[in-house]
C-alpha positions as CSV (number, residue, x, y, z in Angstrom):
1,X,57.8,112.2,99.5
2,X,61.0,114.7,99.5
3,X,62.1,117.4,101.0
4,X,62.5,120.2,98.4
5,X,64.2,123.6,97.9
6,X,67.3,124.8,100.0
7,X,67.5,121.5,102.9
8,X,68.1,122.7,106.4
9,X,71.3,121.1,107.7
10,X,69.1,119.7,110.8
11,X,65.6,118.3,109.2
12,X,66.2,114.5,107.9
13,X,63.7,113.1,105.7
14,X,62.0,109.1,106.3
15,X,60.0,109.0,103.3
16,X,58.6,105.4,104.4
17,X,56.8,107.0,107.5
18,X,57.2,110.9,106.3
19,X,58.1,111.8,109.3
20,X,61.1,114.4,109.6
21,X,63.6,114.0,112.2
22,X,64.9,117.5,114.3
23,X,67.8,117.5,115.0
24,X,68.8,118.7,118.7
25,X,70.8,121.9,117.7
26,X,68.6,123.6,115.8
27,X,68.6,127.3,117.5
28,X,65.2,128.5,118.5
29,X,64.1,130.4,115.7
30,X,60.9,130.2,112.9
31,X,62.1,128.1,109.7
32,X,60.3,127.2,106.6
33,X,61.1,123.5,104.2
34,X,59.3,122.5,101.0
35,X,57.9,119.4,100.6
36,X,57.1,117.3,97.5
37,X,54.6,114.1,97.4
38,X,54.0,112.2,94.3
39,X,51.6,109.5,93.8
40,X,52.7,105.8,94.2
41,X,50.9,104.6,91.1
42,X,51.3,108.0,88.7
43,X,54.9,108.8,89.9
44,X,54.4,112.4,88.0
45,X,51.7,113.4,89.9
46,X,52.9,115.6,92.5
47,X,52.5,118.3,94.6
48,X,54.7,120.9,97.0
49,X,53.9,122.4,100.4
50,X,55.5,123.9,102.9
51,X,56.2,122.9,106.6
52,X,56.8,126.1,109.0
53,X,58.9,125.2,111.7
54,X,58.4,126.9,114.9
55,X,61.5,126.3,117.7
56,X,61.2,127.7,120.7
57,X,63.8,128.8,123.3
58,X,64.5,126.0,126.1
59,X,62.7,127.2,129.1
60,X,65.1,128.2,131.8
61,X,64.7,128.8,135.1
62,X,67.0,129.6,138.0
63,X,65.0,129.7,141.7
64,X,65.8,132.0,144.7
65,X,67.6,129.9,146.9
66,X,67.9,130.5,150.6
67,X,70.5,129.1,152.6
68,X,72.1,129.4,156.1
69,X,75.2,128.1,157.6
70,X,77.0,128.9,160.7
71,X,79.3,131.4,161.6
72,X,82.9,130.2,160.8
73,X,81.3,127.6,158.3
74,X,84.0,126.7,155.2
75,X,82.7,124.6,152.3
76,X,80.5,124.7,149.1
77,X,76.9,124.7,148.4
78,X,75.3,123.6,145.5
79,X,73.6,126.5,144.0
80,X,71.6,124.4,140.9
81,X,69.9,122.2,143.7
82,X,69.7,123.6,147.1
83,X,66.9,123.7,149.4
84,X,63.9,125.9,147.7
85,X,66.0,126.9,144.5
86,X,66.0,123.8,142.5
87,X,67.3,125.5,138.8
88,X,66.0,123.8,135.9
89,X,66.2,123.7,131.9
90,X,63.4,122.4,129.9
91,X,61.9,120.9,133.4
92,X,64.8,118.8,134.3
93,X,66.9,119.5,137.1
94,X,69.7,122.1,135.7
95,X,73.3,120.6,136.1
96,X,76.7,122.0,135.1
97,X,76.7,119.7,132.5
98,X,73.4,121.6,130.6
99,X,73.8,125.4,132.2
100,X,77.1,127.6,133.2
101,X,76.4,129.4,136.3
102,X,77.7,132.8,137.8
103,X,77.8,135.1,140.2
104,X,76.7,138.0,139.8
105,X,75.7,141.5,141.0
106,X,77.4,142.8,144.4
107,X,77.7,140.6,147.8
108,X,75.6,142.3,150.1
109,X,76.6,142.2,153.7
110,X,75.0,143.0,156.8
């Protein structure tokens, strides 16, 4: 078993198991890599196929949060994990060390 045609940078190839290992930064996207298998016993008898490769976009999600302090209050709130908005990417808990966040828009006052 081989991979065949032009080799993604991010597919590796165990032909022992035939399984192919993805690497992490593959960008979402659809991909296509050729295949060969040839027969153990008859070496030249082989075939191709193709593998389509489907990688979606890391679900991302950032939650409403809602949070009240006192009048006079000076400090920092955590805006990936507070109460009611906890922010995630690909179901985990989002952290500054897998998202960038920002504020944006215009502060509203009252």
């Amino acid at each position: 078993m081989s991979l065949t045609g032009t080799l993604l940078s991010h597919l590796t190839l165990d032909a022992t198991t035939g399984n192919v290992t993805i690497d992490s930064s593959l960008l979402a996207g659809n991909y296509t890599q050729e295949y060969q298998i040839c027969e153990k016993i008859l070496p030249s008898n082989c075939s191709t196929a193709t593998m389509i490769l489907g990688v979606d976009v890391t679900p991302l999600i950032a939650k409403d949060d809602t949070i009240s302090v006192v009048q006079g209050y000076t400090g920092s709130i955590n805006i990936l994990s507070s109460s009611g908005g906890e922010d995630t990417l690909n179901g985990l808990q989002a952290t500054t060390a897998t998202v960038t966040p920002s504020l944006t828009g215009t502060l509203l006052t009252q």
